[in-house]
BALOBA-1460 file (C-alpha; in Angstrom, 3 decimals):
// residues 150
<rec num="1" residu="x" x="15.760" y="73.733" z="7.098"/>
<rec num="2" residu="x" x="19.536" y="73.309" z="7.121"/>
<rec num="3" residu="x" x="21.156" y="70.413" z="5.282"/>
<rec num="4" residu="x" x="23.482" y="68.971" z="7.842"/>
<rec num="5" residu="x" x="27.187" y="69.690" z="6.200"/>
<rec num="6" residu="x" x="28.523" y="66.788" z="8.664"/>
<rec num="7" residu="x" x="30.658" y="64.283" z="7.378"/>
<rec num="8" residu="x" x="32.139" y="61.068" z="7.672"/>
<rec num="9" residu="x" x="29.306" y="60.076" z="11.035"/>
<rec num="10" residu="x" x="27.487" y="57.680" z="9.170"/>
<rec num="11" residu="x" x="28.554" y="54.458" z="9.700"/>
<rec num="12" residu="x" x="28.553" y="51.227" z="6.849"/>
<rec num="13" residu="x" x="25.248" y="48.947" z="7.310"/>
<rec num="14" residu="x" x="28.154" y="46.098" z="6.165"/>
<rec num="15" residu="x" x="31.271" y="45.584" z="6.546"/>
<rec num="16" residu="x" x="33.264" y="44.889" z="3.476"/>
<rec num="17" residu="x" x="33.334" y="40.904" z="3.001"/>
<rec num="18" residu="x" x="30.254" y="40.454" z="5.540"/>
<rec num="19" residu="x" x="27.049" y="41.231" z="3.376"/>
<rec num="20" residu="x" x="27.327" y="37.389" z="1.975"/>
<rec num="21" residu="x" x="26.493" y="34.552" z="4.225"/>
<rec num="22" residu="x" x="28.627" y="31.709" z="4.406"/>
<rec num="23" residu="x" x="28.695" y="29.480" z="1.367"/>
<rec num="24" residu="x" x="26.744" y="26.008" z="1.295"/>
<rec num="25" residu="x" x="29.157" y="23.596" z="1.621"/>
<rec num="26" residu="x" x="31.085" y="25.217" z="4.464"/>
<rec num="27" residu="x" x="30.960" y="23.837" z="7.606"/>
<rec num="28" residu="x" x="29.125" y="25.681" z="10.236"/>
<rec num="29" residu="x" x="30.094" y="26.256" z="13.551"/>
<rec num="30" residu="x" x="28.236" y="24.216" z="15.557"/>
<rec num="31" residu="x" x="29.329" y="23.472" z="19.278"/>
<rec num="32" residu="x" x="27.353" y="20.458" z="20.184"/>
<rec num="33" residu="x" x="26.783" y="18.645" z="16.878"/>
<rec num="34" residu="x" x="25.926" y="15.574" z="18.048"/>
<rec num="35" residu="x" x="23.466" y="17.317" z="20.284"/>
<rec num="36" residu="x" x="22.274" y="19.973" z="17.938"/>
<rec num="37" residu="x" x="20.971" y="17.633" z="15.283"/>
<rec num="38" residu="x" x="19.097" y="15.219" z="17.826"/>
<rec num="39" residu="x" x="17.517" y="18.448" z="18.894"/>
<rec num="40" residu="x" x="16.642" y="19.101" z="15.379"/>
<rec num="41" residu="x" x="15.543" y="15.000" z="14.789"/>
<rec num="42" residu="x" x="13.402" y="15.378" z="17.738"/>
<rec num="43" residu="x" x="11.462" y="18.239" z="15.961"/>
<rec num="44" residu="x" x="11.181" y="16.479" z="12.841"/>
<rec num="45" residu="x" x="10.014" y="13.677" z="14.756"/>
<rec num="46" residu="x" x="7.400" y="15.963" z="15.853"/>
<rec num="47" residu="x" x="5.981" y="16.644" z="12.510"/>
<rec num="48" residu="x" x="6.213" y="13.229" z="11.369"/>
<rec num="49" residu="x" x="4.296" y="12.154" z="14.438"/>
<rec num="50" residu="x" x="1.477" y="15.140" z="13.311"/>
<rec num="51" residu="x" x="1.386" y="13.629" z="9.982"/>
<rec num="52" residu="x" x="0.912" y="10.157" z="10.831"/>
<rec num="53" residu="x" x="-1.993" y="10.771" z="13.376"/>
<rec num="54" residu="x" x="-3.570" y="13.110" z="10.475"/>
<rec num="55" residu="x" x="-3.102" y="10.197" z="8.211"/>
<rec num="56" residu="x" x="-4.746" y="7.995" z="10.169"/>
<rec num="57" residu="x" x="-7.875" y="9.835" z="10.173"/>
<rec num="58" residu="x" x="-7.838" y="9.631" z="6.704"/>
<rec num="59" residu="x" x="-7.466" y="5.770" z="6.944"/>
<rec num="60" residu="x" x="-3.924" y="6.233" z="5.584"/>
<rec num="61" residu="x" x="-1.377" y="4.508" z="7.315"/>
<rec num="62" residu="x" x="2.466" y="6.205" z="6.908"/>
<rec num="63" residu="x" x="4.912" y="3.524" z="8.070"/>
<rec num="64" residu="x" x="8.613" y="3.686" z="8.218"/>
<rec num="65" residu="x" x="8.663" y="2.589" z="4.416"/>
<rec num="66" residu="x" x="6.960" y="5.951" z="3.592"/>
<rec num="67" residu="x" x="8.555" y="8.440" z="6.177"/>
<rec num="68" residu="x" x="11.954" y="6.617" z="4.522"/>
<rec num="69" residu="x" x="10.765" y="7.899" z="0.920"/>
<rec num="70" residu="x" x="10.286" y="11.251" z="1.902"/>
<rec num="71" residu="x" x="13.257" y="11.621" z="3.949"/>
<rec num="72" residu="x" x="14.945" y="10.430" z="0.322"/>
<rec num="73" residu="x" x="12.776" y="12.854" z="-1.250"/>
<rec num="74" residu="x" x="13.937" y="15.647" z="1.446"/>
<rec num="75" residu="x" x="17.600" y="14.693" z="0.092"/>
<rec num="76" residu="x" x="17.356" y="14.723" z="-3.391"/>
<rec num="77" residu="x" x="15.922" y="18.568" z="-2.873"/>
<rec num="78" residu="x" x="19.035" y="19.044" z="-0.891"/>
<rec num="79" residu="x" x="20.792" y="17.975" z="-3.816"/>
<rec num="80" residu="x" x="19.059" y="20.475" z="-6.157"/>
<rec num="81" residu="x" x="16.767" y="17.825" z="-7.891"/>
<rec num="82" residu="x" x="13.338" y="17.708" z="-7.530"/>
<rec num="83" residu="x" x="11.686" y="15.793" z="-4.376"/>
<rec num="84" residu="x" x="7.881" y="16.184" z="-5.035"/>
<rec num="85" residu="x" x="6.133" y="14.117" z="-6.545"/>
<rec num="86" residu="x" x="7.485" y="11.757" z="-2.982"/>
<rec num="87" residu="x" x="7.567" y="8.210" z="-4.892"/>
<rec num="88" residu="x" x="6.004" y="5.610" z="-3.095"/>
<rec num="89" residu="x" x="2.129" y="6.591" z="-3.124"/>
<rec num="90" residu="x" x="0.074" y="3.487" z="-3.084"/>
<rec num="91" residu="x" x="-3.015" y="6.247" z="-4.405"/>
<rec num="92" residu="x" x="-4.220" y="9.659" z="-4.473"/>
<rec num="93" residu="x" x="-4.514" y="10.135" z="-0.386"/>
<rec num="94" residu="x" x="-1.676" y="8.325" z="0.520"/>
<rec num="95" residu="x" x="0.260" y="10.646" z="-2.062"/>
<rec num="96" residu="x" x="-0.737" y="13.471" z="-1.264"/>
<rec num="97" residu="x" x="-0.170" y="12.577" z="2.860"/>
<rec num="98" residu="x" x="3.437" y="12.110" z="1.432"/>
<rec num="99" residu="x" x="3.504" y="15.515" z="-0.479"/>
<rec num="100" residu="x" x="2.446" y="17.124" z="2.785"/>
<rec num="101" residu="x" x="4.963" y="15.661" z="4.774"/>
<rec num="102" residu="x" x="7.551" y="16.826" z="2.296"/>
<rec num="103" residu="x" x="6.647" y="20.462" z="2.202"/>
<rec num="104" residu="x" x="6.206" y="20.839" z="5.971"/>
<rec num="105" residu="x" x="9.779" y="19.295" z="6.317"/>
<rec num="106" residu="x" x="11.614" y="20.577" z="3.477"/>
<rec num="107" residu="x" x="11.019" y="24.398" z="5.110"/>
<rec num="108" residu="x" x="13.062" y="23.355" z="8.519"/>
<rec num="109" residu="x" x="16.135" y="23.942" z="7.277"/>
<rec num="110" residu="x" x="15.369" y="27.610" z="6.635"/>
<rec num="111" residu="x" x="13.164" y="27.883" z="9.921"/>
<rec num="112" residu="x" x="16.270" y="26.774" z="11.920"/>
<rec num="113" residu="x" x="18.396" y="29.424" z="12.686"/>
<rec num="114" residu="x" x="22.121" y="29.688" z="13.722"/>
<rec num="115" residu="x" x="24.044" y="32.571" z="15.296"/>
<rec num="116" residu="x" x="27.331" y="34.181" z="13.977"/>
<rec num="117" residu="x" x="29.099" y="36.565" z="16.061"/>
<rec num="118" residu="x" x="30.260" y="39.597" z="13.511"/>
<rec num="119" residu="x" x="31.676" y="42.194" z="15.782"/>
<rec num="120" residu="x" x="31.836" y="42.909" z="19.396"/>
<rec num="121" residu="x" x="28.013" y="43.900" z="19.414"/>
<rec num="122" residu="x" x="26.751" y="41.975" z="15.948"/>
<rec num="123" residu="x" x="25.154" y="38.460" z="15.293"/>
<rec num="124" residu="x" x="24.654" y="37.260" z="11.457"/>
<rec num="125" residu="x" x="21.348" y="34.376" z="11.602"/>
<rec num="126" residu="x" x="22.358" y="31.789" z="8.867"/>
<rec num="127" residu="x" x="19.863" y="29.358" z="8.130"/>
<rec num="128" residu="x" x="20.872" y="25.592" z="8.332"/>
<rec num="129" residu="x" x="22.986" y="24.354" z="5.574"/>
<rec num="130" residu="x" x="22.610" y="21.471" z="2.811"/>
<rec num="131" residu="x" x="25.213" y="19.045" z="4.770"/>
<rec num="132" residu="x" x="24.501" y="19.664" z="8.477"/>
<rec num="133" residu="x" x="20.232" y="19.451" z="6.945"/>
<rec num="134" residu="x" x="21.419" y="15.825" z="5.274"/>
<rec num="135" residu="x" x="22.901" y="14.470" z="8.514"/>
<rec num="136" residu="x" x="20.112" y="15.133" z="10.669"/>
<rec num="137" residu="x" x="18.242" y="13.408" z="7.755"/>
<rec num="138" residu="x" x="20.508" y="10.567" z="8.063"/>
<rec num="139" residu="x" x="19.642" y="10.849" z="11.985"/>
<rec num="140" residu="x" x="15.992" y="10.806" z="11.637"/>
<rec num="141" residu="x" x="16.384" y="8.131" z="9.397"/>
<rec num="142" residu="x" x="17.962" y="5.631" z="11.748"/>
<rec num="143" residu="x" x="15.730" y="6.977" z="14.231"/>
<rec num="144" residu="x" x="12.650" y="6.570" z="12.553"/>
<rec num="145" residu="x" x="12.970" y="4.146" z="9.759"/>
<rec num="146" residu="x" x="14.833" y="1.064" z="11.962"/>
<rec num="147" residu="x" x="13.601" y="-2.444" z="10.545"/>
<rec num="148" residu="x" x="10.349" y="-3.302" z="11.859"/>
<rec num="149" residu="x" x="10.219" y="-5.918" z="14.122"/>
<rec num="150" residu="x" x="8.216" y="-9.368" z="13.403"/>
């Protein structure tokens, strides 16, 4: 077989200054950011929702108290401190209802992509980063965690 003498056709996989994503504490591009993290509360909310009715069959009751210590949890992780054990577990279940909670929603930041154009045919996926993930906290905290009424 004949070694093929060509060269110079092969392109780079990366460009020089692309192979890195973008830095934490940059700002991503986001059009719509209002919209974009009410999209992403309303998911949460989802999962919280799946949690609580899960909870319930367990006789466990997660109220706005305990959705608000994981959600502080969910920050300190952001934070790079350690969010598990959640504080707040009245016993065993209820703990480990908050543990669960945690670990569902502390992937979503990484399961939620966003697109970067790279070239006039490439897109780079970045996962969410560590502020735009703590204001939709802050979101689904004053959506979910609004005093209780009497």
């Amino acid at each position: 077989m004949k070694r093929d003498t060509r060269m110079g056709t092969v392109r780079p996989l990366f460009e020089m200054g692309t192979e890195a994503p973008p830095m934490p504490e940059t700002q991503q591009e986001i059009d719509d950011r209002k919209g974009e993290a009410q999209r992403i509360v309303n998911r949460l909310g989802a999962i919280v929702e799946e949690h609580r009715q899960a909870a319930a069959r367990l006789e466990v009751e997660l109220g706005a108290e305990d959705v608000r210590s994981v959600i502080g949890a969910l920050r300190d992780h952001a934070h790079n401190r350690p969010g598990t054990p959640v504080a707040g577990a009245r016993d065993e279940i209820h703990g480990y209802c908050l543990d669960r909670l945690f670990d569902e929603l502390v992937e979503e930041p990484s399961n939620i992509l966003f697109t970067t154009e790279t070239g006039p045919d490439t897109t780079r996926y970045d996962a969410m980063n560590g502020e735009f993930w703590t204001e939709c906290l802050d979101l689904l905290e004053s959506t979910f965690c609004s005093p209780e009424k009497p």
